[in-house]
N, C-alpha and C positions, 0 to 999 in steps of 0.2 A: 064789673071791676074796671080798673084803670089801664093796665098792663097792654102795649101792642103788642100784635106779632111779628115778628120779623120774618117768617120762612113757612116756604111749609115743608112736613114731612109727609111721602110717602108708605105705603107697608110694603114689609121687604120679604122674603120666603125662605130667611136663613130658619135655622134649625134649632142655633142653638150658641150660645154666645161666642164660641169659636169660628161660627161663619163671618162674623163683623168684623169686618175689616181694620175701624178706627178703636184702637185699644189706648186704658186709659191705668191710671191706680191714683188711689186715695192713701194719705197718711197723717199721724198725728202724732203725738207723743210716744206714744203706745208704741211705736214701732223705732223706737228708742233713738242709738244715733246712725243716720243713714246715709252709708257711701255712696253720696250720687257719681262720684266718677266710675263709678261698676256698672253706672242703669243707663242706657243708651234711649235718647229720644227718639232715634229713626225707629227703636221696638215699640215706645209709647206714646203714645201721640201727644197725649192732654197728661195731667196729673192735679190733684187738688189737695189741697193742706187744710188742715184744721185751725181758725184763726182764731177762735172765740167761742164763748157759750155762756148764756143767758146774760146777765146784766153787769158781770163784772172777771169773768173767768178771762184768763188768758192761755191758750195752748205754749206750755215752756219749751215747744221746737219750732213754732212757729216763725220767728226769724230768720234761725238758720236754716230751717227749709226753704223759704221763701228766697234767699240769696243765693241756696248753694245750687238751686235746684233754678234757679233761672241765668246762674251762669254757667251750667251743665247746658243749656241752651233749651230746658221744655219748654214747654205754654203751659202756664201756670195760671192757677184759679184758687181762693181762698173760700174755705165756708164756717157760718157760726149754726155752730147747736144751739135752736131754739129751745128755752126752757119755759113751760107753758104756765108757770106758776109765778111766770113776771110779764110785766109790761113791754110792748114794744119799743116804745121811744130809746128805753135805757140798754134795750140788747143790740140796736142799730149803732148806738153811738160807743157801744163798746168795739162792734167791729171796723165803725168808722176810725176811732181812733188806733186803731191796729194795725189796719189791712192800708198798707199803699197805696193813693189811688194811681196807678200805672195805666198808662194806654195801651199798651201790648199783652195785660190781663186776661185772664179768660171772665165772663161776667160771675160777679159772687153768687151765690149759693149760700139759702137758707134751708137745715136740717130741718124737717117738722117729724118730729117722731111723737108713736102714742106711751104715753107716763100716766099711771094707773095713779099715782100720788099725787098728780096736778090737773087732769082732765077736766074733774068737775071744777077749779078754780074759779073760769070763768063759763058763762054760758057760751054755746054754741058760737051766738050771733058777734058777742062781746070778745071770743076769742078771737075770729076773721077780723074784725075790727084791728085786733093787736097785732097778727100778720099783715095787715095792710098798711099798717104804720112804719113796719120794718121792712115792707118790700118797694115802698115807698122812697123810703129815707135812701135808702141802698141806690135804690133807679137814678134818684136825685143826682145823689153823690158822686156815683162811679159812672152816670152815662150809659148806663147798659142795664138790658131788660136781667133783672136775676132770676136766675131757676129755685124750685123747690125741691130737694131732697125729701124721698116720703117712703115712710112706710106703708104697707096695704093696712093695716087699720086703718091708721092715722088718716090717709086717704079715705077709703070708703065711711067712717064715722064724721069725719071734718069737710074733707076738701072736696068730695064729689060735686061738682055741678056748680064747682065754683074758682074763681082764677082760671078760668076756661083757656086764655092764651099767656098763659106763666107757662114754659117749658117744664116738662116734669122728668127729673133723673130718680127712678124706681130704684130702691131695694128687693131684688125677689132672686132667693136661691134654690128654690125649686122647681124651675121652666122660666118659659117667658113672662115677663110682666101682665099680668091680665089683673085691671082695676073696675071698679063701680063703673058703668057707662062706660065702658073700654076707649076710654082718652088717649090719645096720641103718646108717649114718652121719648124722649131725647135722648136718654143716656139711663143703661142699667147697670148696677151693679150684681153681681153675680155669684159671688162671694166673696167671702172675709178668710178664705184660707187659702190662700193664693201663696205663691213661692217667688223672688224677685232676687236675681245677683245683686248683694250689697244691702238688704233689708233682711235684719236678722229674723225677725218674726214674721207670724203668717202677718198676709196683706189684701186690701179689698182691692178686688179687679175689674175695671169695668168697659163698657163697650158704647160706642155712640150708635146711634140708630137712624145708620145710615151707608152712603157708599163715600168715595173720595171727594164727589162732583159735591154731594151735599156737606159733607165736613168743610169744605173751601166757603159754600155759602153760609156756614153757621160763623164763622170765621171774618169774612170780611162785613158781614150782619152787625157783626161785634167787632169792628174797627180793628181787623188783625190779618193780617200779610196772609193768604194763601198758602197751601202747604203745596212745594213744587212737584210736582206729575213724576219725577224722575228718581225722586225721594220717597216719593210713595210706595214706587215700584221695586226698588232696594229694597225696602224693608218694610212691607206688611203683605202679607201673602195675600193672592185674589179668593173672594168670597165662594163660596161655593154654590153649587147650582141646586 
């Protein structure tokens, strides 16, 4: 495949998503209208909004997340839910035309999740094909290597052993991420019933995988200001041993 690396990661000997240091949350519609003047960036480092899905869907909070939530002062990052029962070209250009392209961005994020209603659509080979059109399009567009969002099906049936240096942010909420050929991951999600001042319903929480030293290099990797040492140490408690 195409994709460079930009970093490497390390393995770390935390325990358990509360050891990670770099915390994060995800939201979309679903999580209705949200007071970011309640959610403090010094407590979250990253956050990611839902911009699109498959070839013509638009997330109806998507904007006002996107504005409110970056002059709340996060690092913000947008992603589209791939829908495996369409083409690439038309789901890239749906979140092309959606998503800003900003420099101070986190890099976008493409969902691959397994859909029991669209899997067999295409064959194996033809579906890579249609992910590599949209992680393509994306790279082009915004400058920045995009991550995949994945489920452990979706992964071990689709992606093992392939997109080798595509960064992978994991879904797994029961331990650590452990996939096909145990791949490196970037960022987990942990759960979907997370608690947050100012987000009235549960919310997905996640964790970068890593310490401060490497959050700053995933950061300026992707053309964005370092997170200051002294901001860190306010507000994100040290990992544990």
């Amino acid at each position: 495949m195409t994709a460079v690396c930009f970093f490497l990661f390390f393995p770390h000997p935390f325990a358990s998503a509360q050891d990670y240091p770099i915390k994060g949350f995800d939201v979309s519609h679903h999580q209705k209208d949200i007071q970011w003047a309640k959610i403090s960036p010094k407590e979250f480092q990253f956050v990611y909004l839902k911009a699109t899905e498959g070839g013509d869907f638009k997330d109806t909070k998507f904007q006002q997340n996107w504005l409110q939530a970056r002059e709340r002062g996060f690092r913000v990052g947008a992603y589209h839910f791939y829908r495996l029962c369409r083409g690439g070209d038309i789901q890239a250009q749906n979140f092309i035309e959606t998503v800003p392209n900003k420099a101070d961005a986190l890099p976008p994020v493409i969902d691959l999740e397994y859909e029991s209603n669209c899997i067999n659509q295409f064959t194996k080979e033809q579906l890579l094909k249609e992910i590599q059109i949209v992680h393509d399009r994306l790279y082009q567009h915004y400058g920045k290597q995009p991550m995949f969002y994945i489920s452990k099906a979706f992964y071990n049936i689709v992606l093992a052993g392939e997109f080798k240096q595509t960064p992978l942010w994991v879904r797994e909420y029961q331990g650590k991420p452990h996939l096909k050929n145990d791949p490196e991951w970037h960022f987990w999600q942990h759960t979907n019933q997370g608690a947050i001042q100012g987000i009235s319903t549960a919310v997905d929480l996640n964790v970068f995988n890593g310490d401060l030293k490497q959050w700053n290099a995933f950061l300026v990797q992707n053309k964005l200001q370092p997170q200051a040492v002294q901001d860190a140490k306010s507000a994100v408690p040290a990992a544990k041993k």
